[in-house]
C-alpha positions in Angstrom: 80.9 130.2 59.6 83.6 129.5 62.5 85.0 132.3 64.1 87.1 132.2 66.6 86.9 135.0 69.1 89.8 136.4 72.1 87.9 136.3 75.1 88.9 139.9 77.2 88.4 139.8 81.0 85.7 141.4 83.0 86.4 144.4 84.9 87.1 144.6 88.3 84.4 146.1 90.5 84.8 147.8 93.3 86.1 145.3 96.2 86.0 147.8 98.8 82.2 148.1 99.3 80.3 145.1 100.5 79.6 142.7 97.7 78.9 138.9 96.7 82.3 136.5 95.9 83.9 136.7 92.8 86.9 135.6 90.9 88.0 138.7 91.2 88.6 138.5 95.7 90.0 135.3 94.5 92.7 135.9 92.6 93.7 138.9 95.2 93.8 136.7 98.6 97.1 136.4 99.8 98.0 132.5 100.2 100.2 131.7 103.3 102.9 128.9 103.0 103.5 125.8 105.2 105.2 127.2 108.3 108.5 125.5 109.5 110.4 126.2 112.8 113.5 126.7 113.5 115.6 123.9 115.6 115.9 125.7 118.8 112.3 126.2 118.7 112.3 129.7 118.5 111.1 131.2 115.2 108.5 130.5 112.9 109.1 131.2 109.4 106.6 131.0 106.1 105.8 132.4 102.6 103.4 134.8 101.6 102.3 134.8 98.0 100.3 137.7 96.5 98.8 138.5 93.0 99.4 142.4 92.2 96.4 142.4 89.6 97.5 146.0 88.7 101.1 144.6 87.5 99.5 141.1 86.6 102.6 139.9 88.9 103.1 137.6 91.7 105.2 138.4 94.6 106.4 136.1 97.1 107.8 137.0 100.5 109.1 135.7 104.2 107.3 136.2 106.8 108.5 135.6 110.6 106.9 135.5 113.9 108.3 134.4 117.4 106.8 131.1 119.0 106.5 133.0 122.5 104.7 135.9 120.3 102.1 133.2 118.6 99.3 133.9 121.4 99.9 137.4 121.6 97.8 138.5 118.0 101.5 139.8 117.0 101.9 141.0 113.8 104.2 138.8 111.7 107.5 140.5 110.2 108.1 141.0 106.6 111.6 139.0 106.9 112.5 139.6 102.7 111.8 141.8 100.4 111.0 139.3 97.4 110.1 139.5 94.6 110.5 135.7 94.4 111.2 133.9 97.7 110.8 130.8 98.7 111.7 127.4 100.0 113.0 128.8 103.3 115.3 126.4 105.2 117.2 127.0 108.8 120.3 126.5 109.9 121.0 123.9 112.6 122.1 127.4 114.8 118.8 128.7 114.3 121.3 132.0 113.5 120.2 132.1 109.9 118.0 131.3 107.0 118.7 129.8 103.4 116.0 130.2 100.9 115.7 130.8 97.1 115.3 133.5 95.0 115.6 133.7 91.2 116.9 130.2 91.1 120.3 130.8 93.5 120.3 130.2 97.1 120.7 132.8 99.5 121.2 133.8 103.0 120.0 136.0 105.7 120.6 136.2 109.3 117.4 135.9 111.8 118.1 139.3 113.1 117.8 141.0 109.4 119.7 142.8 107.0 120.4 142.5 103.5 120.4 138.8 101.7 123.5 137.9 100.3 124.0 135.4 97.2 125.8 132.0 99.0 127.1 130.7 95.7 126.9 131.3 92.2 125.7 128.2 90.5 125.6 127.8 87.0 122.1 126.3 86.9 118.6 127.8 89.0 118.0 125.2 91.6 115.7 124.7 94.6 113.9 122.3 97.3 116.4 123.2 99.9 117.2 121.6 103.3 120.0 121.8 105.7 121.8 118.9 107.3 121.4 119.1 110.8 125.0 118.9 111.5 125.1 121.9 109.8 127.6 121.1 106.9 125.3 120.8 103.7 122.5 122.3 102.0 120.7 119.8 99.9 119.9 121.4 97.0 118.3 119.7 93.7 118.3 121.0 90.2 117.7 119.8 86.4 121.0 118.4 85.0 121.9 115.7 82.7 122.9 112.8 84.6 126.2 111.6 83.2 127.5 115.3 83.5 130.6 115.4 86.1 130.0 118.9 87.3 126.6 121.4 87.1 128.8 123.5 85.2 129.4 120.9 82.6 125.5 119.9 82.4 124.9 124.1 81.8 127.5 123.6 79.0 125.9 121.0 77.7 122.0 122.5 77.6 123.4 125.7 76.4 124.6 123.6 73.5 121.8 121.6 72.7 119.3 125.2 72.8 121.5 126.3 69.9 120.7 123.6 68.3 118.5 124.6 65.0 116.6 121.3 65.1 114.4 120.9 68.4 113.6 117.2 67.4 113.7 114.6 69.9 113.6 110.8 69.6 112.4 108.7 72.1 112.8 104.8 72.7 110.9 104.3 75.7 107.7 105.8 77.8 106.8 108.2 79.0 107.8 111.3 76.8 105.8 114.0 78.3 105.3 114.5 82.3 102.1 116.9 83.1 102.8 119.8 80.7 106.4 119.2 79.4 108.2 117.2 76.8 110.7 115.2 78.5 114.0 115.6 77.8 117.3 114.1 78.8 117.8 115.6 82.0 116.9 114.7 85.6 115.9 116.0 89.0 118.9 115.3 91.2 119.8 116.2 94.9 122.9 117.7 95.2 125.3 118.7 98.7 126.7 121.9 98.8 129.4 122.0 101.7 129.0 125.0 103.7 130.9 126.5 106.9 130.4 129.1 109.2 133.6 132.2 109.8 133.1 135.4 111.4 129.8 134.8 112.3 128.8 133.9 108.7 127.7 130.8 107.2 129.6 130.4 103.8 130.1 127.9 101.1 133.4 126.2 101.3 134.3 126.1 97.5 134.2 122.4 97.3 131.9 121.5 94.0 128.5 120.2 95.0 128.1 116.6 95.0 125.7 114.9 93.1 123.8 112.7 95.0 122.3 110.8 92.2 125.3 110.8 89.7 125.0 108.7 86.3 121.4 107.7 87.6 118.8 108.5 85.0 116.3 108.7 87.8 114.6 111.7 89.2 114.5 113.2 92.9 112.4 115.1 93.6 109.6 112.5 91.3 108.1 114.6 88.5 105.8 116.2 88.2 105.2 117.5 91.8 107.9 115.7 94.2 109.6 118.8 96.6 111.7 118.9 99.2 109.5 115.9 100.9 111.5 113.7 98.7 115.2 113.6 100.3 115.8 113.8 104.2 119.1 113.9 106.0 119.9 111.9 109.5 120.1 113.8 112.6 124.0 113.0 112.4 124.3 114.4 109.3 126.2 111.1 108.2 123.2 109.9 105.3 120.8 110.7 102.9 117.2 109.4 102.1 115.6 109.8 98.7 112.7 108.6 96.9 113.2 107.8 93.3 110.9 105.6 90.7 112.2 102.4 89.5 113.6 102.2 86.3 113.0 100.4 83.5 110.7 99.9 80.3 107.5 99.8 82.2 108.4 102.9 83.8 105.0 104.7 82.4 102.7 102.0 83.7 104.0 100.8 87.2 103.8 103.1 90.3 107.3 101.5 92.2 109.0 103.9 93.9 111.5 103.0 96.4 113.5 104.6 99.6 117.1 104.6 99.1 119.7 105.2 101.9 123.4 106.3 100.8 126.1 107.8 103.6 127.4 110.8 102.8 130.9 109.8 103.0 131.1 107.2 100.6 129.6 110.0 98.4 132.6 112.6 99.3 135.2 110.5 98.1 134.1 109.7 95.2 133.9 105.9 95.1 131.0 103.5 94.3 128.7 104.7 97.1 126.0 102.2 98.0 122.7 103.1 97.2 120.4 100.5 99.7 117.2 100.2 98.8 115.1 100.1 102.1 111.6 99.4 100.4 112.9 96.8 97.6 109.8 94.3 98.6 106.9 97.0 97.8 105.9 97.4 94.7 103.5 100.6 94.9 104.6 104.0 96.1 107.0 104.9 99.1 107.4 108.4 100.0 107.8 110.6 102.4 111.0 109.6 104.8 111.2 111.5 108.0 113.9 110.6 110.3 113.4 110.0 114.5 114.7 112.8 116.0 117.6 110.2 117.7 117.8 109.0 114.1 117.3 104.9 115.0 114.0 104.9 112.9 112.8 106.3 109.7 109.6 106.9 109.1 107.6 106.5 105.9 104.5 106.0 104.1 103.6 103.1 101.7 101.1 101.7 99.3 100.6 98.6 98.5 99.2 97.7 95.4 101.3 98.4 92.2 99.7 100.7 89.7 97.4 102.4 92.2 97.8 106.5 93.2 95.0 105.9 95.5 95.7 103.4 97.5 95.9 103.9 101.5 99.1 105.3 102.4 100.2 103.2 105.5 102.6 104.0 107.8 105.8 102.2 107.9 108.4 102.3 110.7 112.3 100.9 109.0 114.9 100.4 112.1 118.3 101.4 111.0 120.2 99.3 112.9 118.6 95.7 112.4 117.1 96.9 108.7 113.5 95.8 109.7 110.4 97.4 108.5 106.9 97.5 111.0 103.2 99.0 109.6 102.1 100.8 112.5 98.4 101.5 112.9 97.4 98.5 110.2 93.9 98.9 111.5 93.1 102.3 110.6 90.7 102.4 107.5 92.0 106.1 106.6 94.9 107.4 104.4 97.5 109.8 106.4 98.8 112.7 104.2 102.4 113.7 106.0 104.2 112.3 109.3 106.4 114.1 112.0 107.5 112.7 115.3 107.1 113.6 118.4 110.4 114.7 119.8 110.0 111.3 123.0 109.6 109.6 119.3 106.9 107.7 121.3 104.0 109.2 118.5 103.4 110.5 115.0 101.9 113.5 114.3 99.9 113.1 110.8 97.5 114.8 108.3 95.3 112.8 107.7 91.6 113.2 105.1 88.8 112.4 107.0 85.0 112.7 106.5 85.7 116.0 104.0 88.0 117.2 107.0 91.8 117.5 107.1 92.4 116.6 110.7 95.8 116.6 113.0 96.0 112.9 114.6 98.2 111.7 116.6 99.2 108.0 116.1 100.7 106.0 119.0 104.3 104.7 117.4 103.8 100.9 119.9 100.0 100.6 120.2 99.1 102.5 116.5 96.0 104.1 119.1 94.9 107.4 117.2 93.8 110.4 118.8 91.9 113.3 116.4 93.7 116.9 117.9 92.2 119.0 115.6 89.1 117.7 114.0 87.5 120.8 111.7 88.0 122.5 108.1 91.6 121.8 106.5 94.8 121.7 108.6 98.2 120.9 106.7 101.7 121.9 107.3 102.6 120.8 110.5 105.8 121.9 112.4 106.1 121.6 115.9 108.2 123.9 117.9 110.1 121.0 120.2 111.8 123.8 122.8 107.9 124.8 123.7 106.7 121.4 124.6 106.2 120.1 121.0 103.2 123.0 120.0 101.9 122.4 116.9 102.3 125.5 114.2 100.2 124.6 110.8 98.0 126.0 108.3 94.3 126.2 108.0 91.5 127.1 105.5 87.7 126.1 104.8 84.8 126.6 102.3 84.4 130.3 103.9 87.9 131.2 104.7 91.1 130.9 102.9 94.8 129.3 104.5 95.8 131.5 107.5 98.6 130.1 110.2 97.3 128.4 113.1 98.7 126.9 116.3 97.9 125.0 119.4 99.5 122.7 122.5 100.2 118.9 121.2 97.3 117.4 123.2 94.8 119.9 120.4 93.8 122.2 122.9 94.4 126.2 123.3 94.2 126.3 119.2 94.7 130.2 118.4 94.7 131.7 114.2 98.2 133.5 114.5 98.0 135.8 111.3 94.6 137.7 109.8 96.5 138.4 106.5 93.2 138.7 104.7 91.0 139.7 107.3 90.6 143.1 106.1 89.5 141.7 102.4 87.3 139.5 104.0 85.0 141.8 105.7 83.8 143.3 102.6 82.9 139.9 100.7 79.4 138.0 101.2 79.3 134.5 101.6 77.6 131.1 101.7 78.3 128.9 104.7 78.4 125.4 103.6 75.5 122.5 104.9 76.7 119.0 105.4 74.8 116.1 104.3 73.9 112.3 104.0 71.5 110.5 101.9 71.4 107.0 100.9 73.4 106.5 97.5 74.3 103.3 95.0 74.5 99.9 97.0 72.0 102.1 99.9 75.6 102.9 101.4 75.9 106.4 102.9 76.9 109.4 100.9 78.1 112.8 101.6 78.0 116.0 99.8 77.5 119.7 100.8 74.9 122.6 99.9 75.8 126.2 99.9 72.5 128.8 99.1 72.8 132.0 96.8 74.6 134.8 98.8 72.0 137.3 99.6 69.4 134.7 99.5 65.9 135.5 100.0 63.7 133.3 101.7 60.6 132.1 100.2 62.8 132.4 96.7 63.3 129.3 94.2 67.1 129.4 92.9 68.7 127.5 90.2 71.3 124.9 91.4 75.1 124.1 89.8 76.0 120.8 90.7 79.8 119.9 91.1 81.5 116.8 90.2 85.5 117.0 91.7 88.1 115.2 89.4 90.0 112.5 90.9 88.3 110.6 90.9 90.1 109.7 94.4 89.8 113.2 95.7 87.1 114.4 97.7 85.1 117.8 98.4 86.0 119.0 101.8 86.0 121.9 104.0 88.4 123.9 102.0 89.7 127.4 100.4 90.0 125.9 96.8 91.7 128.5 94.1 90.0 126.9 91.1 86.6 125.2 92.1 85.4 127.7 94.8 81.4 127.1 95.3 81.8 130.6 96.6 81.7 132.1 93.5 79.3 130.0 92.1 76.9 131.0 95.2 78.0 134.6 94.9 76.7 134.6 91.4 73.1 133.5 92.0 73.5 130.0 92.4 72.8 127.0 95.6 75.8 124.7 94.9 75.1 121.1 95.6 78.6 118.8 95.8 78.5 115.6 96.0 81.3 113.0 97.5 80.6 110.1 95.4 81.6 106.4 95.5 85.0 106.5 94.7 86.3 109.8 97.1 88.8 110.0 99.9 88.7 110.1 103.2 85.4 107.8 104.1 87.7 104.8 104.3 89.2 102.8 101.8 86.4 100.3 100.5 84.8 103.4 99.7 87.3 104.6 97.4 88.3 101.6 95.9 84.6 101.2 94.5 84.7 103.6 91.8 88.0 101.4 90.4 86.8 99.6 87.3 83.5 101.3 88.0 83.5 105.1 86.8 80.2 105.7 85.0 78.3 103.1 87.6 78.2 103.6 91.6 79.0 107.6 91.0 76.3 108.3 88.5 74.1 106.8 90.6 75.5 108.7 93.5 75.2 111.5 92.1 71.3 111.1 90.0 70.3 110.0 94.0 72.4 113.4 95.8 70.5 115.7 93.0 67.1 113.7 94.2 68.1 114.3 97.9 68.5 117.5 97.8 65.5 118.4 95.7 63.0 116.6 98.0 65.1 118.2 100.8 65.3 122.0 100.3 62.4 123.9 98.7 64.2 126.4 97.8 65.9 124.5 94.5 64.2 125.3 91.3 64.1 121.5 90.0 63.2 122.7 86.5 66.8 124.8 86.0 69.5 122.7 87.5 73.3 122.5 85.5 76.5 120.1 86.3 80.1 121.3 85.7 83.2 119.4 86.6 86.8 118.8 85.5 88.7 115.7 85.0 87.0 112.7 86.3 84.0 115.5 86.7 84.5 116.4 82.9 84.5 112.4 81.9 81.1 112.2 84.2 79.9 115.5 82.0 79.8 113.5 78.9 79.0 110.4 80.7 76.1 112.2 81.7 75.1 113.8 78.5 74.6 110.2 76.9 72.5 108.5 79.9 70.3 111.5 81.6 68.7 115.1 80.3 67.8 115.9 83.5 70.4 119.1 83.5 69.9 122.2 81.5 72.9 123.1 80.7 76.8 121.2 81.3 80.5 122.9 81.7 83.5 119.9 81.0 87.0 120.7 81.9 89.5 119.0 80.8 87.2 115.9 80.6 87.8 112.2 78.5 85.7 111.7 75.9 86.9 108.4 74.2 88.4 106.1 77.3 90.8 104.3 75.1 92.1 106.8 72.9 92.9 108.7 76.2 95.3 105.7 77.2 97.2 105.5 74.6 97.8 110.0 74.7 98.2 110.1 78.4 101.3 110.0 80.3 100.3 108.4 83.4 99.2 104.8 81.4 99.1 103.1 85.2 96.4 104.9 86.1 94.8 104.0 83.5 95.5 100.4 83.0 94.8 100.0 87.1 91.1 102.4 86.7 90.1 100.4 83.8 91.4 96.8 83.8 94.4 96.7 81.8 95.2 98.5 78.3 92.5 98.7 75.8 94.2 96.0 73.7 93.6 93.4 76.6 91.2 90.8 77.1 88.5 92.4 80.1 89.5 96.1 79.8 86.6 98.1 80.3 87.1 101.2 78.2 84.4 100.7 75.9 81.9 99.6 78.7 82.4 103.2 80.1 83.6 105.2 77.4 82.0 108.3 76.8 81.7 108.6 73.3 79.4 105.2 73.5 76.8 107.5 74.7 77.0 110.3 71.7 73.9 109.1 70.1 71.9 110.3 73.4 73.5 113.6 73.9 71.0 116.6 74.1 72.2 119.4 76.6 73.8 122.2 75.9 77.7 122.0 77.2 80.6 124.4 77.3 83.7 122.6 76.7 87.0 123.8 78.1 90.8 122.4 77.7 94.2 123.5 78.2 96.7 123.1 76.0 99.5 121.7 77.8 97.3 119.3 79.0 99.1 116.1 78.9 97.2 114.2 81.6 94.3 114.1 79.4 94.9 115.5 76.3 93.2 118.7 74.1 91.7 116.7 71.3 89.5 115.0 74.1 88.0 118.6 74.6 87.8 118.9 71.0 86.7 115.4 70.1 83.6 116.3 72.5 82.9 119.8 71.0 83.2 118.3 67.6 80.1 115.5 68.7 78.2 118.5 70.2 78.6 120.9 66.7 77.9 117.9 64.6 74.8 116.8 66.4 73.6 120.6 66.4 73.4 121.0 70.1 74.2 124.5 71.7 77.8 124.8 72.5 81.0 126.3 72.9 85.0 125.4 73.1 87.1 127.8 75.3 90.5 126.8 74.8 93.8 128.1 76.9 97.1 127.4 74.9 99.2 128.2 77.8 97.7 126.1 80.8 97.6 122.5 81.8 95.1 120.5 83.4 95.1 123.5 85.5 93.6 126.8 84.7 96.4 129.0 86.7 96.9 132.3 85.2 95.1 134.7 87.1 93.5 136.2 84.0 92.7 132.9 82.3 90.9 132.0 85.7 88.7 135.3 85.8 88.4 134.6 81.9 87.6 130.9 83.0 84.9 131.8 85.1 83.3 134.7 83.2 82.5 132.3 80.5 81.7 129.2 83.0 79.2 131.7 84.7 77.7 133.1 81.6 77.2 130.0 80.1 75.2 128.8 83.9 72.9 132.0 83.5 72.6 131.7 80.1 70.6 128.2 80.2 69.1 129.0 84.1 68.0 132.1 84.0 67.4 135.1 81.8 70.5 137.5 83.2 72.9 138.0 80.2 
């Protein structure tokens, strides 16, 4: 008979004694923010975010540190009090910060005191940034589009929540974004005209302006656009924004386009000119970032239509002659975020690179690159321009989790600024991480990393959990990753093999366009050869209990696997496709799709059934834990089920663990120790005999 059971978290031991990694150190580390710095140079300013377990509450502060402090292992300043703050922005004096906190922007000055509300608005908003001539803050908030004022779009959601019907009738893709329905309001940017009397910066009264009034288009892009999305000119005198292309097809292209509008033409209130700067390219543009003399505006680009993982190039557009350049056309890698040097002669990027994040600068004539910082993860760069351009950003890696970092502009005298989790740190056991290559499909080179058992003991044989990332596009790299940490895996008893297949970032681009139209060929062979490698190559593997677990693209490759090998004891699936084609027509992102798999399923050559999962069922054997969220939109929960249902109907050992309340993330702090209490048992309950 079916029961269905509600799972209870394990306790938390004692994290003050010396002990292996568990979920339970990470949900507790604190997780530092992206630094930024304030325009005279002066000040560095980020967010700390920490999990009070006790009060199952986050808490989110500002945290401050002098540049001219940075090499001096000085203690950084708790600059807020929370409980909620975040999206920190300077003013052009450097004299004071804006920032939100429970959805209203407010103020503080640099040398303390109390926060004070700016403005009242009738909506929450956030993503803020300043004009640099100091007389908006760009907000952006939710609002239906043909509303005059935000007070007039509050009206008119407060009137449609008291509404008794919550029906909704759609005419056109998509409907759902992520994890929400869509409705009829939009992400817009809006101005809020400020001034500063007495010392104080205040808001002038005038309404804020809606950028993107009447436009049925969203800035910041859903469902993860920020603050990224709109930049101001030096001058103050225009915007920049990023907004998709409208239009029927709007669920199956990728187009989104750079728009320039002048902020004048905006205040009085005629038919301001929206010019689109990036009309010609039909993929993604993102990103703008204007030269500090504001002549250029830099931005990066993808080419081909429908593809998320195309290589992002960087694209120089002159202002005053309207002409676009791709510097650096050569480079085979994908940068990740651009800011310029303050000569404006280079680019300073993030860029993914052999399982590395690395710090490159790109020469803006010659496109010459030159790697500054070359190890573990480094993202968030802000450079402090009054102190000869140093570099402030954050860092992480397999063994370590984001800390801020700094060092001079050439890479050299790099220094960790804050030890926020030092003192947690010392207490935990764990695995450092091996690198490795091994011939793979095609005899092309293939990466992947091993991590032994915490506490190993030599001469031992240990099972091995194999990970598959999701993606597919992404990669396994030296990083502090909240939900797939091989950490716990190896603080549980476990070597951890990963494996960056055909199809992952950062080892060029040919490389990851090989998986497209691809999926269950070159990485299941990648992936049947890394498991080979690594058996012939440490002795220590117990060949005879080895498991797989991935999510996404990792969950399709779990029941991709199930039907072609029963080499693995036991499986874990997250969030994975079962039947290809009946996950096109529930996703919400149908380009990916249609790009991954050769058109829609209804069209001659598509190649869902070639790879399909659910082709295989006849073959499936091993034991698998099947996991889904419910607000999983990307791929949907009756994937999860349709696989559990195959399993219970074939008789093979297996559970569903199901999470209403999450998406294709498992983000609850006590769903993820939840999460891995039941991923773990179900690892030791098929490797070895601990219960």
């Amino acid at each position: 008979m079916a029961t269905a059971r509600v799972p209870k978290a394990s306790i938390t031991p004692d994290l003050t004694v010396p002990h292996p990694f568990s979920v339970h150190d990470l949900i507790r580390f604190h997780r530092v923010g992206n630094p930024i710095v304030s325009p005279n140079g002066e000040i560095v300013l980020f967010t700390k975010k920490t999990f009070n377990a006790e009060a199952e509450k986050w808490s989110s502060t500002l945290q401050t540190l002098t540049v001219s402090s940075l090499a001096q292992n000085t203690k950084p300043k708790c600059f807020t009090a929370g409980p909620a703050d975040y999206s920190p922005v300077f003013s052009p004096d450097s004299e004071t910060v804006a920032f939100i906190r429970g959805g209203q922007i407010l103020v503080i000055s640099v040398h303390g005191g109390e926060a004070r509300p700016l403005i009242k608005l009738p909506v929450e908003v956030g993503d803020l940034r300043w004009s640099p001539d100091g007389r908006f803050i760009g907000f952006v908030a939710n609002v239906f589009p043909e509303a005059a004022t935000l007070e007039e779009s509050a009206s008119m959601s407060k009137e449609q929540d008291s509404l008794s019907s919550k029906a909704f009738v759609y005419d056109a893709l998509p409907c759902r974004a992520w994890d929400r329905w869509l409705d009829s309001k939009k992400n817009h940017v809006f101005l809020l005209e400020v001034e500063k009397k007495d010392g104080e910066w205040r808001a002038t009264g005038r309404a804020p302006i809606d950028v993107l009034q009447g436009q049925h288009v969203d800035c910041p892009r859903i469902p993860f656009g920020g603050a990224e999305d709109y930049a101001f000119s030096p001058d103050g005198t225009e915007v920049t924004y990023v907004s998709k292309k409208t239009g029927r097809d709007m669920a199956w292209h990728t187009n989104t386009n750079l728009h320039r509008v002048q902020i004048a033409a905006l205040l009085q209130g005629t038919n301001a000119q929206h010019v689109n700067i990036t009309e010609s390219n039909l993929g993604y543009d993102e990103g703008p970032v204007y030269s500090p003399d504001g002549r250029y505006i830099a931005y990066l680009s993808m080419e081909r239509p429908q593809f998320e993982s195309d290589k992002r190039r960087i694209m120089i557009h002159d202002r005053t002659n309207n002409s676009t350049r791709h510097v650096a056309a050569d480079w085979e890698y994908s940068p990740e975020s651009i800011e310029w040097s303050s000569d404006q002669n280079l680019l300073y990027v993030v860029c993914e690179m052999a399982s590395r994040r690395r710090i490159v600068s790109v020469d803006v004539s010659s496109g010459e690159r030159k790697i500054l910082v070359a190890d573990h993860t480094n993202v968030g760069i802000a450079l402090a321009r009054s102190h000869d351009d140093r570099i402030v950003f954050c860092r992480d890696s397999i063994l370590e989790p984001a800390e801020i970092f700094t060092c001079k502009k050439d890479g050299s005298d790099l220094i960790q600024v804050t030890h926020y989790n030092a003192e947690k740190l010392q207490f935990i056991q764990r695995s450092s991480a091996e690198e490795f290559y091994y011939p793979g499909w095609n005899n092309e080179q293939v990466q992947g990393w091993i991590l032994k058992p915490v506490n190993y003991q030599e001469g031992t044989k240990v099972p091995l959990a194999v990970v598959i990332h999701g993606g597919p596009q992404v990669a396994f790299g030296d990083h502090f990753h909240y939900r797939w940490n091989p950490q716990v895996l190896a603080g549980s008893g476990f070597a951890v093999v990963m494996i960056n297949f055909h199809g992952s970032s950062g080892f060029g681009q040919a490389f990851t366009d090989s998986i497209s139209k691809n999926w269950g060929g070159a990485p299941f062979e990648d992936i049947m050869k890394g498991v080979d490698y690594a058996l012939a190559t440490y002795s220590f593997l117990d060949a005879n209990h080895t498991a797989a677990l991935g999510a996404s693209y990792g969950g399709y490759m779990m029941n991709y696997i199930n039907g072609n090998t029963d080499r693995f004891k036991a499986l874990v699936c997250h969030d994975g496709e079962f039947h290809s084609a009946q996950s096109y027509y529930t996703t919400e992102e149908l380009f990916f799709m249609e790009y991954e798999f050769n058109g829609p399923p209804f069209a001659e050559g598509n190649l869902c059934d070639k790879w399909s999962p659910h082709q295989f069922v006849n073959n499936w054997k091993t034991p698998s834990l099947i996991i889904h969220g419910g607000k999983d939109y990307r791929l949907v929960d009756s994937e999860g089920i349709a696989a559990f249902t195959a399993l219970q109907r074939k008789g093979i050992p297996s559970q569903l663990l199901y999470f209403p309340e999450e998406n294709h993330w498992v983000l609850k702090p006590q769903n993820s120790i939840i999460w891995h209490d039941h991923v773990l048992g179900w690892l030791h309950r098929f490797l070895d005999n601990t219960n």
